[in-house]
C-alpha positions in Angstrom: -57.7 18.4 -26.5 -54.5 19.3 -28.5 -53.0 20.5 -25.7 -54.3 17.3 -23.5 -52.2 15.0 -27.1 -49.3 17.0 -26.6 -48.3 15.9 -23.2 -49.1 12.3 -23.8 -47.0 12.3 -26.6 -44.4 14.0 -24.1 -45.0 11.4 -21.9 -44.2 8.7 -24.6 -41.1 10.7 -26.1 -39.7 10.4 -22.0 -40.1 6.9 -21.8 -38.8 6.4 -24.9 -35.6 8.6 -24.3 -34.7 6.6 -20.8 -34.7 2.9 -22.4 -33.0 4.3 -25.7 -30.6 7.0 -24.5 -28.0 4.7 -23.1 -28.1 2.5 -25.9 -27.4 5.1 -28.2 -24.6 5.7 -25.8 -23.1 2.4 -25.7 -23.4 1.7 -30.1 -21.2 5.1 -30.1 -18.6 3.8 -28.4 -17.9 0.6 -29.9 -14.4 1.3 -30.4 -13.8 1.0 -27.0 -12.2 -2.0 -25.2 -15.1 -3.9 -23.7 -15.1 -6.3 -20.2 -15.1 -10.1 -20.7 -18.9 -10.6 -20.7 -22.2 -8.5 -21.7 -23.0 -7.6 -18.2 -19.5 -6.4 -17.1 -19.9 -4.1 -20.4 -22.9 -2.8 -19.3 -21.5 -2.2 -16.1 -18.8 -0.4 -17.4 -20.4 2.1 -19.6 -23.6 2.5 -17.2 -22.8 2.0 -13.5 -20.1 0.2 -11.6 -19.1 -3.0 -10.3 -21.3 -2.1 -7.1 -24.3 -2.5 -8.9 -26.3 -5.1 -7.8 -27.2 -8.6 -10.0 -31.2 -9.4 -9.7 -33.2 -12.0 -11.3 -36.6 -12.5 -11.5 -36.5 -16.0 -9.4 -34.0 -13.8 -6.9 -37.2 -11.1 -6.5 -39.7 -12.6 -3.4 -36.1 -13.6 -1.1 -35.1 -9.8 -2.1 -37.9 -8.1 -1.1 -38.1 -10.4 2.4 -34.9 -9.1 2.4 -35.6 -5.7 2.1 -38.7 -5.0 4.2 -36.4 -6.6 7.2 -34.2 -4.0 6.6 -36.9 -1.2 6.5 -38.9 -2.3 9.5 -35.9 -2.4 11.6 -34.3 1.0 10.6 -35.1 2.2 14.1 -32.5 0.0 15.3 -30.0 1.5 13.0 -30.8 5.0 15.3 -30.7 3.4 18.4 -26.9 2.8 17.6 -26.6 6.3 16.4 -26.6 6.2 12.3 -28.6 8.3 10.0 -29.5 10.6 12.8 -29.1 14.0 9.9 -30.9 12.5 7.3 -33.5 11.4 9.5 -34.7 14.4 11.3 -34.1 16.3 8.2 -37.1 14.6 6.3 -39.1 14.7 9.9 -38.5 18.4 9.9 -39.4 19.0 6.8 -42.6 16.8 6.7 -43.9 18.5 10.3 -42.7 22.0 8.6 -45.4 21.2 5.4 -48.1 19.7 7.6 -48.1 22.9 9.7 -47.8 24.7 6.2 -50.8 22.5 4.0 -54.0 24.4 5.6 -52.7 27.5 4.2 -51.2 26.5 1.2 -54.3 23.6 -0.4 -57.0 26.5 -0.4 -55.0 28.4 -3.2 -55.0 24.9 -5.9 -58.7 24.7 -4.6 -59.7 27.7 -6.2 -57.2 27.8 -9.2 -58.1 24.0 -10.0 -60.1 25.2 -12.9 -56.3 26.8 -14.4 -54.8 23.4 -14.4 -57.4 21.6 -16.1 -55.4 20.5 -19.2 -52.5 19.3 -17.4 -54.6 17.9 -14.7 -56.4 15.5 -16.9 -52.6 14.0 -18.0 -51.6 13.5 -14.5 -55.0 12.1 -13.0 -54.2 8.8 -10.6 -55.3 5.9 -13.4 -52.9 7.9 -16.1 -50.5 9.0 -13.6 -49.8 4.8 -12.8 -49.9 4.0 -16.0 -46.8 6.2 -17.0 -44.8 5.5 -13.9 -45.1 1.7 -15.2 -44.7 2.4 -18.9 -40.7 3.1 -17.8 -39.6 -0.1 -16.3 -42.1 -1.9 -18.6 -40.0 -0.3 -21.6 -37.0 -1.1 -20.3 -37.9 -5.0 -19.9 -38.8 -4.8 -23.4 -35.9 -3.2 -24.7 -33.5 -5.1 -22.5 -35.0 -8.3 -23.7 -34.8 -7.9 -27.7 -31.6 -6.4 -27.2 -30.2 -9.4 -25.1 -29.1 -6.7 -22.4 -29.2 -8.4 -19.0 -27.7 -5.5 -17.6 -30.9 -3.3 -18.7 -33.5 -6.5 -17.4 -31.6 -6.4 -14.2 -33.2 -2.5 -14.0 -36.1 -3.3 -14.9 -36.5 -5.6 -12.7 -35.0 -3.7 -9.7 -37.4 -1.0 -10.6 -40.2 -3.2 -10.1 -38.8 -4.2 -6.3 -38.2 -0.9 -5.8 -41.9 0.5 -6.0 -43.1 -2.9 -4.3 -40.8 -1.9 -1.1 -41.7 1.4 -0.9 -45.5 0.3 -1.6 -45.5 -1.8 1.1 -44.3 1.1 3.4 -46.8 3.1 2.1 -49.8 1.4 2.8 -48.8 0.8 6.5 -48.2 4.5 6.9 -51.5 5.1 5.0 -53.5 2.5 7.0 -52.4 4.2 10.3 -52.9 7.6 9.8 -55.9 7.8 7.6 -56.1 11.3 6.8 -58.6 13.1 4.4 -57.7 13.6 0.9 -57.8 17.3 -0.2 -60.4 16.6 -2.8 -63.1 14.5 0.2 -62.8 18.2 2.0 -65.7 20.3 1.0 -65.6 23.4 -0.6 -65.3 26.8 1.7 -64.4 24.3 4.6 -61.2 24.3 6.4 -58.0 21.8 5.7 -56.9 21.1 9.3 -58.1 17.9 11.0 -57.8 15.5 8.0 -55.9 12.9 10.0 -57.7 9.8 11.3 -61.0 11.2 9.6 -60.3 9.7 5.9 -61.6 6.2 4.7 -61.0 2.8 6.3 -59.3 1.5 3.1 -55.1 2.8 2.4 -55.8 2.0 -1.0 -58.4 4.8 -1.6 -59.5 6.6 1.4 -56.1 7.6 2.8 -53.8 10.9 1.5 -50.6 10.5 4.0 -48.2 9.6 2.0 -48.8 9.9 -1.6 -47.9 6.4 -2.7 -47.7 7.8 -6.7 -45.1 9.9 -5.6 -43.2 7.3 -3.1 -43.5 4.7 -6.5 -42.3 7.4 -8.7 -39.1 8.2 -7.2 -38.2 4.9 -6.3 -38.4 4.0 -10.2 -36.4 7.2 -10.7 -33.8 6.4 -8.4 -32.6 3.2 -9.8 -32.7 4.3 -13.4 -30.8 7.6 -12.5 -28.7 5.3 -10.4 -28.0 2.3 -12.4 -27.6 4.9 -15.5 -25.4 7.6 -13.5 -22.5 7.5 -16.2 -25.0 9.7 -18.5 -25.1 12.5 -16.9 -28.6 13.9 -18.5 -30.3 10.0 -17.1 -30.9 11.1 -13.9 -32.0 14.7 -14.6 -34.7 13.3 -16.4 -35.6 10.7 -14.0 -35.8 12.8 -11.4 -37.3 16.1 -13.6 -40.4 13.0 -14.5 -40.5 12.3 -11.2 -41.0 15.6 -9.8 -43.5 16.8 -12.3 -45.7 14.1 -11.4 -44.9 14.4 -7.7 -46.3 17.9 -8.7 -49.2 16.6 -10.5 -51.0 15.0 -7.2 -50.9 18.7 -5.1 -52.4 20.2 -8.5 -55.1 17.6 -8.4 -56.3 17.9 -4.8 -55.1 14.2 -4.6 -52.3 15.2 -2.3 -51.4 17.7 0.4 -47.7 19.1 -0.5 -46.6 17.3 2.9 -47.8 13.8 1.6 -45.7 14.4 -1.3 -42.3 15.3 0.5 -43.1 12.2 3.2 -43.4 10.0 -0.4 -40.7 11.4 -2.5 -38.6 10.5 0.8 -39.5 7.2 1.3 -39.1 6.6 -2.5 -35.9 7.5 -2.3 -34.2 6.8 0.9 -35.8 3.0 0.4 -34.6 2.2 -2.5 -30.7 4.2 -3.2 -30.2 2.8 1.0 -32.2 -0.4 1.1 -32.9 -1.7 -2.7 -30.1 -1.1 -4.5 -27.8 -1.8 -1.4 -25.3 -4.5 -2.8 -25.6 -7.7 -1.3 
């Protein structure tokens, strides 16, 4: 149980340390020359003038926006772009799914080893800390009149809707067995097209946590790149929860590289694109 208080704590002390860190970092430097408005200031001491401006009224044309671009990706190959990147995450994703029968039996019967930080990272608590970061941000932004940290707040938010959306399609299709629905002593191959009818519960491939994660990670480590330890803890959180849903039989490893992908890929090449 201490052990279990410990790591929410850790949690907290995270989420705390991404929304206050670059504040800190801007009070020190007050002696510095600032841009003509708040924004511009932010921009300077955070990101650059690349960054993209979001509001919240700007949000349901955005993510239209967005999901065009996503969906017709392919048509970005057929004119021969993003070739490398592409077949690098296909390669890697066949590479695990050959690897996952071999690999799930181990956490099976170690599970009772990872109990403590298991119960931490479960799905319910495991959401609730990937929102707890953009939600503190919004706060923080807010009372400090920082439209600059709003505007990440808010792009984190589209970010996990865009790669949710992707997501539940993939999941939806595929349908494979979670790790945990295969019983004990049986074997891990054949879990595609045999898992529930619903993508929301019954469906492993990708891991949607891990997808939302990244994506959330990726536009603070992005937006707050200046600071060099921002993204190293962005992307250290979302790894450890990534992690989390292999540990937990949620997740084969391959449903976790196909997310952390999509997370990523989707929201540095498609979100945060400027417009």
């Amino acid at each position: 149980m201490r052990q279990r208080k410990k790591l929410h704590l850790l949690v907290l002390v995270l989420c705390g340390g991404i929304c206050a860190g670059p504040n800190m970092a801007c009070a020190q430097d007050v002696r510095a020359e600032l841009p003509d408005s708040a924004s511009e200031s932010a921009r300077a001491k955070h990101g650059s003038a690349a960054d993209r401006d979001v509001t919240w009224r700007s949000v349901p044309k955005d993510v239209l926006h967005d999901q065009k671009g996503i969906w017709l990706f392919p048509a970005q190959l057929a004119k021969g772009h993003y070739w490398l990147p592409t077949l690098a995450i296909a390669g890697g994703t066949a590479g695990l799914l050959v690897a996952d029968p071999h690999v799930m039996p181990y956490f099976r019967d170690h599970a009772r080893n990872l109990d403590d930080i298991n119960d931490v990272f479960d799905s319910p608590i495991t959401t609730g800390e990937v929102v707890a970061v953009p939600a503190s941000l919004l706060v923080a932004g807010y009372v400090r009149h920082d439209t600059y940290q709003v505007g990440t707040a808010i792009l984190a938010g589209e970010a996990y809707a865009d790669s949710a959306v992707v997501d539940l399609v993939i999941k939806a299709v595929t349908r494979r067995k979670r790790p945990s629905d295969v019983p004990a002593g049986e074997s891990f191959n054949d879990t595609f097209f045999s898992g529930g009818k619903s993508p929301f519960k019954g469906s492993s491939f990708p891991s949607g946590h891990t997808a939302g994660v990244f994506s959330v990670a990726t536009v603070i480590a992005t937006r707050y790149r200046n600071h060099r330890w921002v993204p190293w803890v962005s992307y250290g959180f979302a790894t450890a929860v990534s992690i989390s849903r292999v540990t937990t039989l949620s997740h084969f490893p391959s449903d976790v590289f196909l997310g952390a992908a999509l997370g990523y890929t989707i929201t540095r090449y498609q979100t945060l694109a400027p417009r």
